[in-house]
N, C-alpha and C positions, 0 to 999 in steps of 0.2 A: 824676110817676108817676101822677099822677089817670087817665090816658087808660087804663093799665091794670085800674084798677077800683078807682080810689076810696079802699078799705080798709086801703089798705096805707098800718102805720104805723109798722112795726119794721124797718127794712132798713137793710144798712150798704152805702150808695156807697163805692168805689172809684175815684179819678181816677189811670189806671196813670202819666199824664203827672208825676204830680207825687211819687205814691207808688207806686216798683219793685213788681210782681207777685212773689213771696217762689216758692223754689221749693218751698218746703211747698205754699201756696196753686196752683202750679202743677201740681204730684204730688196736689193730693187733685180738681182739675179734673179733670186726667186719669184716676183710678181711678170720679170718677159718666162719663166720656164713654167710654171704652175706651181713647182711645188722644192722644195729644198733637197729631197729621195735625189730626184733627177738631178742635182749637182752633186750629190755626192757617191765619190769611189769605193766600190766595194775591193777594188786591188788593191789598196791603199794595207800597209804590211800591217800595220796596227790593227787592223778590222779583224782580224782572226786572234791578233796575239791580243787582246784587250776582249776576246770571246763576244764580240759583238755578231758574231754569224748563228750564236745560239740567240741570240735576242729578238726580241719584235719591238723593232725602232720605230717613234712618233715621228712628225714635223720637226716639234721641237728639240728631240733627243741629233735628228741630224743637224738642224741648224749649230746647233749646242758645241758637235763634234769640231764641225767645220773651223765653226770659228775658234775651236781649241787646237787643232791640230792641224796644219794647211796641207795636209799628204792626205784628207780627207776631202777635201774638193776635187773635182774629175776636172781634169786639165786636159788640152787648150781648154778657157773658156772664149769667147768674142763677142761680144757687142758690139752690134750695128745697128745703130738708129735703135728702133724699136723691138728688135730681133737678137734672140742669144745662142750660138753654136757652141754645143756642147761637145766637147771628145774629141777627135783623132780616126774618128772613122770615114773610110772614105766617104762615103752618103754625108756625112756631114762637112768634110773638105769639099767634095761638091758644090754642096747648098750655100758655103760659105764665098766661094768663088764665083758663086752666081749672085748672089749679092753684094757683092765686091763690083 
């Protein structure tokens, strides 16, 4: 985490691989992002091989995925306070370090 700025000494990791994403923790992602789309990875390998890119996916068909499959949630996520960084994009390391 140093690359982020150092500071930071109180944060709790999550490895989704070894510990399920809860769907509380998914439902309160969802209420700082608006919507469930926006946490989830369309790169995720499954998304093509499961023909999900032929599909018109709900809220709930993505929540649904997520919590069945965790290569379906868009990684980093970050929670701070009230605020969710979503991705690996610069613009979002940015915003994340600025509120940091």
């Amino acid at each position: 985490m140093g690359e982020l700025g150092g500071g930071i000494d109180n944060f709790d990791k999550q490895d989704i691989k070894t510990e399920k994403i809860s769907p509380d923790q998914l439902d309160h992602m969802k209420s700082l992002s608006g919507s469930y789309e926006s946490l989830f990875s369309r790169k995720a390998m499954k998304f093509r091989s499961m023909g999900l890119s032929d599909k018109e996916l709900s809220e709930f068909d993505y929540r649904q995925l997520i919590l069945d499959e965790y290569t379906f949630l868009k990684r980093p996520v970050f929670v701070v306070g009230d605020s969710i960084f979503i991705g690996n994009s610069t613009k979002v390391i940015d915003q994340l370090r600025e509120a940091l």
